[in-house]
C-alpha positions as CSV (number, residue, x, y, z in Angstrom):
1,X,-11.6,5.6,-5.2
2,X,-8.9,3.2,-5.5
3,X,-9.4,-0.2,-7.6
4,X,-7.1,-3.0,-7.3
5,X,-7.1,-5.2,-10.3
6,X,-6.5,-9.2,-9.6
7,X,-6.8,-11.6,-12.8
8,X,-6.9,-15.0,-11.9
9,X,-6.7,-17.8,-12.8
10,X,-6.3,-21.8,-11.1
11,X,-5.1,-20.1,-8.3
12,X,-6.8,-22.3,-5.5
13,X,-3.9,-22.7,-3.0
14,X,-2.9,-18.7,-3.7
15,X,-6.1,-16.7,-3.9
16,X,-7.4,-16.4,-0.4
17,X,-4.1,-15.2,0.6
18,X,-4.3,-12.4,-2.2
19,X,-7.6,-11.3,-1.4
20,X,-6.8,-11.1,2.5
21,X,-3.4,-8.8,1.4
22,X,-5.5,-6.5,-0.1
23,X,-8.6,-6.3,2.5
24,X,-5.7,-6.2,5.6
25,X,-4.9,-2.4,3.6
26,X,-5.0,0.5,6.1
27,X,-5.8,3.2,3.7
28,X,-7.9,6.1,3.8
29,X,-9.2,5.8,0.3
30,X,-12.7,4.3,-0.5
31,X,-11.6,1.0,-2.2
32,X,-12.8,-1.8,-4.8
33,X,-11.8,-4.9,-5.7
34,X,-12.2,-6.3,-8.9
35,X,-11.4,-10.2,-9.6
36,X,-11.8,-11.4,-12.8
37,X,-11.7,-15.3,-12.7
38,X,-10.6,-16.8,-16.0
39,X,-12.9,-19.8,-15.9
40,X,-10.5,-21.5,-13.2
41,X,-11.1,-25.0,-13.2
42,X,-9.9,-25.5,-9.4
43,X,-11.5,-24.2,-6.6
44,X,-10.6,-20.7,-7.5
45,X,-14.5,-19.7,-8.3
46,X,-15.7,-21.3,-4.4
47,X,-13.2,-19.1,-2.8
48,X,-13.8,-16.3,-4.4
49,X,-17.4,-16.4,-4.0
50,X,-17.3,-17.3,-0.7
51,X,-15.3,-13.8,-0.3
52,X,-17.4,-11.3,-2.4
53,X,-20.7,-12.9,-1.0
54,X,-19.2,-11.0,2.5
55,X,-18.0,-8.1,1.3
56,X,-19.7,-5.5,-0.9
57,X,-16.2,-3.8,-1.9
58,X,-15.5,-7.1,-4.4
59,X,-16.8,-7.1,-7.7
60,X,-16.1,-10.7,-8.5
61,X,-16.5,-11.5,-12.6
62,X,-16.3,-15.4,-13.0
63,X,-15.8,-15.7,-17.0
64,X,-17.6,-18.4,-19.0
65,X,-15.0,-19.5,-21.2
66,X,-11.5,-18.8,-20.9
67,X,-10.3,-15.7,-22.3
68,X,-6.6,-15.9,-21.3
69,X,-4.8,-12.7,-19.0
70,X,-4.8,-10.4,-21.8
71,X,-8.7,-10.2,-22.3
72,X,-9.2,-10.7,-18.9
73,X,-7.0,-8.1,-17.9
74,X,-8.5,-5.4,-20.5
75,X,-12.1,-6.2,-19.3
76,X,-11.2,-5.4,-15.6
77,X,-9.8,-2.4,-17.0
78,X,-12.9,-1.3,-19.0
79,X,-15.1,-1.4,-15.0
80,X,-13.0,-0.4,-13.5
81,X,-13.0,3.5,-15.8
82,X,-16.4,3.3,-16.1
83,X,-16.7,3.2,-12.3
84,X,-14.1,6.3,-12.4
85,X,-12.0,5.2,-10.1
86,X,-9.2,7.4,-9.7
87,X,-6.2,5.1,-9.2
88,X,-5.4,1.5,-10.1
89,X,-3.3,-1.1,-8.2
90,X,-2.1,-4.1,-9.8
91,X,-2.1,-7.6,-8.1
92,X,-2.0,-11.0,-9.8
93,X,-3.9,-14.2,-8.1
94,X,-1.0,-15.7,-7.1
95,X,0.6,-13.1,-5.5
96,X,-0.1,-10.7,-2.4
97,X,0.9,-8.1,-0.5
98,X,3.1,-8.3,2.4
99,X,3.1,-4.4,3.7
100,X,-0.5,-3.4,5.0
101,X,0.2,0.2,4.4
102,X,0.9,-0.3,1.1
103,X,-1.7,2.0,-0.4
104,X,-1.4,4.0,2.1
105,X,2.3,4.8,1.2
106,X,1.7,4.6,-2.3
107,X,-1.5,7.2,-3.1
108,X,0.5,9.7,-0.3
109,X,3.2,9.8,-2.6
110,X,1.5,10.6,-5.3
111,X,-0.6,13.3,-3.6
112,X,2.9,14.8,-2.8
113,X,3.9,14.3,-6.6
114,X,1.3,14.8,-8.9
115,X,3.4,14.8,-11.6
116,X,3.7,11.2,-11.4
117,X,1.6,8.9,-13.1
118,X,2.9,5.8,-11.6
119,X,4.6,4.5,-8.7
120,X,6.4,1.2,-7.6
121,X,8.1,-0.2,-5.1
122,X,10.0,-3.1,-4.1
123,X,9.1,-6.6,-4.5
124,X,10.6,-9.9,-2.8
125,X,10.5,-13.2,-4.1
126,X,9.0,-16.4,-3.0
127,X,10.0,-20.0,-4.5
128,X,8.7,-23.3,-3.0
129,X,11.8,-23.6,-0.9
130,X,13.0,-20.0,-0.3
131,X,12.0,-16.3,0.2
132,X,14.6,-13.9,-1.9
133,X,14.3,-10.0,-0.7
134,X,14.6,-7.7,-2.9
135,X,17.5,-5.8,-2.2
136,X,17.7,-2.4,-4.3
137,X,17.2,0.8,-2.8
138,X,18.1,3.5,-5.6
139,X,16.1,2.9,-7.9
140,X,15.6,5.9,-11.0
141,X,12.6,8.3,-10.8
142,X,10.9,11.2,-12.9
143,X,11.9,10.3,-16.9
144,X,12.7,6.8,-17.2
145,X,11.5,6.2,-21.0
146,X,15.4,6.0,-21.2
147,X,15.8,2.7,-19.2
148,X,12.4,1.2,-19.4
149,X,14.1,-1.8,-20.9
150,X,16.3,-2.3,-18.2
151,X,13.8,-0.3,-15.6
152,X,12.8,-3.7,-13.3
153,X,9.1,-3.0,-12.4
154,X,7.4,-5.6,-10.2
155,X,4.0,-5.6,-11.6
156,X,2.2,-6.5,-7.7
157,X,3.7,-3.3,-6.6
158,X,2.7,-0.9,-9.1
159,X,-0.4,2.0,-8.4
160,X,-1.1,4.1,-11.3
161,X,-3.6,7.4,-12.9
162,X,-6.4,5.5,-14.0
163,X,-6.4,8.4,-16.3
164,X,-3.4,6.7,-18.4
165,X,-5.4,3.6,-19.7
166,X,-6.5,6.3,-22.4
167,X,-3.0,6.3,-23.5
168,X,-3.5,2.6,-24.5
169,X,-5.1,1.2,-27.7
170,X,-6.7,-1.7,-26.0
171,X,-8.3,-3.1,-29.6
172,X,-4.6,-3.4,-30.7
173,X,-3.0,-4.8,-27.4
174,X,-5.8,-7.6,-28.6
175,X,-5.2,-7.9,-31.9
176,X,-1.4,-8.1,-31.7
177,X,-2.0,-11.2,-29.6
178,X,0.0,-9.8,-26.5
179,X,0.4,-12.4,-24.1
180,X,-0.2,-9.8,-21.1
181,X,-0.7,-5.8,-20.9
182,X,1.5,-5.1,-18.1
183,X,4.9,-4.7,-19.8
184,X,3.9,-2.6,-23.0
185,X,1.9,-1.1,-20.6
186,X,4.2,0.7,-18.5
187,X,6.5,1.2,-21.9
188,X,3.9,3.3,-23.0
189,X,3.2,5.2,-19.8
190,X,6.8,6.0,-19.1
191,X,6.6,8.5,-22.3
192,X,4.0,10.4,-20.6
193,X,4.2,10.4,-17.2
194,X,7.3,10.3,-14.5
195,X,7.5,7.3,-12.7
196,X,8.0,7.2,-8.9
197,X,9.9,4.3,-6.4
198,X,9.6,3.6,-2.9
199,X,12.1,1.5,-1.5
200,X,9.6,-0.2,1.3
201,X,9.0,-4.0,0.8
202,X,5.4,-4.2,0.1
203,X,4.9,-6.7,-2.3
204,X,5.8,-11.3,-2.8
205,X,5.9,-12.5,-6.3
206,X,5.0,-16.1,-6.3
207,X,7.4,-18.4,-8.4
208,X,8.1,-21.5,-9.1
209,X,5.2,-22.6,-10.8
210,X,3.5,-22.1,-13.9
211,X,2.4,-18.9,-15.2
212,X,2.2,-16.6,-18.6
213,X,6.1,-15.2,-17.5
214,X,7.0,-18.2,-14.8
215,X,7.1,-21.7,-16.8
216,X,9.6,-24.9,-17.1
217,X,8.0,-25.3,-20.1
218,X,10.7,-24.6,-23.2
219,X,7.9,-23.7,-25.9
220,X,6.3,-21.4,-23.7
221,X,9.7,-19.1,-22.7
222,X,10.6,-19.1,-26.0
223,X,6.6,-17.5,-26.7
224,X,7.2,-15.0,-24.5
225,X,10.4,-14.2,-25.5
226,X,8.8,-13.6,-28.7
227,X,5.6,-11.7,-27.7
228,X,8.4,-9.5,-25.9
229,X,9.9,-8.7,-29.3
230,X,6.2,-8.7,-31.0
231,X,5.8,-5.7,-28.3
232,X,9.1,-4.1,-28.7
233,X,8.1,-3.5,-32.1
234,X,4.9,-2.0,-31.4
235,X,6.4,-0.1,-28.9
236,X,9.3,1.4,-31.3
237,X,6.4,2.0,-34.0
238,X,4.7,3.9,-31.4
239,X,7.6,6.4,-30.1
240,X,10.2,6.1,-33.0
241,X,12.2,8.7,-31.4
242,X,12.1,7.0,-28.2
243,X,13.0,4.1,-29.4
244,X,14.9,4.3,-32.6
245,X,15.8,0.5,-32.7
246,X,16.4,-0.6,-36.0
247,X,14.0,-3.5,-36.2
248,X,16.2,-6.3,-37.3
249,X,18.3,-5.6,-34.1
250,X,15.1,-6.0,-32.2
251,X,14.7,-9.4,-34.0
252,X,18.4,-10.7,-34.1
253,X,18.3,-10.1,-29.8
254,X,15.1,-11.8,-28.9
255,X,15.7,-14.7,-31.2
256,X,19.4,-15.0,-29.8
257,X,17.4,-14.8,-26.4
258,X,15.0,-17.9,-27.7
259,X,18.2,-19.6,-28.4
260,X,20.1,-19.6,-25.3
261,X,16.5,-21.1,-23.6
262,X,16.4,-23.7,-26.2
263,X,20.0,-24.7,-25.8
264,X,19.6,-24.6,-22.5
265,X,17.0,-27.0,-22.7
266,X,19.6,-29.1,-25.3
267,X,17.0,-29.0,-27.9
268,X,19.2,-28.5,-31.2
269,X,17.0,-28.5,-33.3
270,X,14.5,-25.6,-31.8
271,X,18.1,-23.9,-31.7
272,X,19.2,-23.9,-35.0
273,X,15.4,-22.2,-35.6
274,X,16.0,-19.7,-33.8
275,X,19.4,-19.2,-34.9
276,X,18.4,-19.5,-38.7
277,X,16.2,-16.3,-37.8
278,X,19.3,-14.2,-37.1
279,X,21.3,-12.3,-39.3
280,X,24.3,-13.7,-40.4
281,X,26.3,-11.1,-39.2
282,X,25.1,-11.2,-35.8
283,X,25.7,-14.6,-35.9
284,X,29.1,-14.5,-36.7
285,X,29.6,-11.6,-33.5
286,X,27.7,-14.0,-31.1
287,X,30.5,-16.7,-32.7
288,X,27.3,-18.9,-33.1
289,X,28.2,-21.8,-35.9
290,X,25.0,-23.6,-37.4
């Protein structure tokens, strides 16, 4: 059984065409689809409903109170291993799936390679007023704990071992106050398992609006430039030989990283904060004068 995991959330004008990606899927594996709605206030609930009343493969959760993608991600997560399914893919509400042999591909790769935990492919992306393919076609299998930080995974593409969510301390994930699970997520797999890379299109990441990693909003790319280092950290506590990062030069480039958004944004001010949180020595080499 494969589960495909959809958090959504306000996704009125993106959902149905999600859903339809996944329920298009010529696969040979028995299939279930778990939704959890984070208390959309749109029409988000109606259409998903509408969907799971017709068919019995859709385990729809509709969540009293919002819980934000974290917590709703991590509760998906919890059904889906107590269904024992065997695989998971991932698939946000706003996105879909453009390939419908997608699965198919995926779960025959990885009945050809069971040594890998994971596998990805590539992703295009769609903006109000243009569609961007993804171009890249050699992308790095088997060991890539190496790269991971540099390693582009496009989280709608990704199947993985159900198996590995026992790798992850979800109660932390929580407590740490990570913004989403994917990232640390597949930082923590790639030090057990090899990941694998199909070079097929299967995949449309939605952009151009507002979401936890897609937002005009200053404040909030400069959060998640900062949850990104509040992971990093975890991460490097985690695998220290991995990762030997000292942890000021963790903090010294993500806070140079929330200053280039905020001067972007010509907000001195949130600049010099962000700047004030660097060494003065890496300062000085990024020739940055507060």
């Amino acid at each position: 059984m494969i589960a495909v995991c959809i958090a959504t959330y306000n996704h009125e004008s993106f959902i149905a065409q999600c859903i339809e990606s996944v329920l298009s899927q010529l696969c040979d594996e028995p299939m279930r689809i778990y939704i959890g709605d984070d208390a959309s206030m749109d029409g988000t609930a109606d259409i998903c409903e509408q969907y799971a009343a017709t068919d019995e493969r859709i385990v729809y959760v509709r969540r009293d109170k919002n819980m934000g993608l974290t917590n709703n991600t991590i509760d998906l997560y919890y059904r889906i291993m107590a269904d024992n399914c065997e695989y998971i893919a991932m698939l946000d509400g706003d996105d879909y799936w453009c390939d419908d042999h997608k699965l198919y591909k995926q779960l025959n790769y990885m009945h050809d390679h069971p040594e890998y935990g994971l596998v990805h492919t590539c992703i295009d992306l769609l903006y109000p007023h243009k569609y961007i393919a993804d171009k890249r076609e050699s992308v790095k299998e088997g060991d890539v704990s190496g790269i991971i930080s540099n390693y582009s995974i496009g989280n709608c593409s990704v199947v993985f071992k159900t198996e590995l969510l026992n790798l992850i301390d979800f109660v932390e994930f929580q407590q740490q106050g990570f913004m989403s699970v994917d990232y640390i997520m597949y930082l923590i797999f790639s030090c057990h398992t090899q990941f694998g890379f199909l070079s097929d299109h299967t995949a449309v990441w939605r952009r151009g609006h507002d979401s936890v990693s897609n937002t005009n909003d200053m404040e909030k790319q400069i959060r998640y430039v900062h949850n990104s280092l509040a992971m990093w950290k975890y991460a490097a506590k985690l695998y220290p030989q991995r990762w030997p990062a000292d942890e000021k030069d963790l903090e010294n480039y993500f806070h140079f990283r929330a200053f280039t958004i905020a001067f972007k944004y010509g907000d001195r001010k949130r600049a010099l904060q962000e700047a004030n949180l660097m060494g003065e020595g890496y300062r000085k080499k990024q020739k940055l004068k507060i």
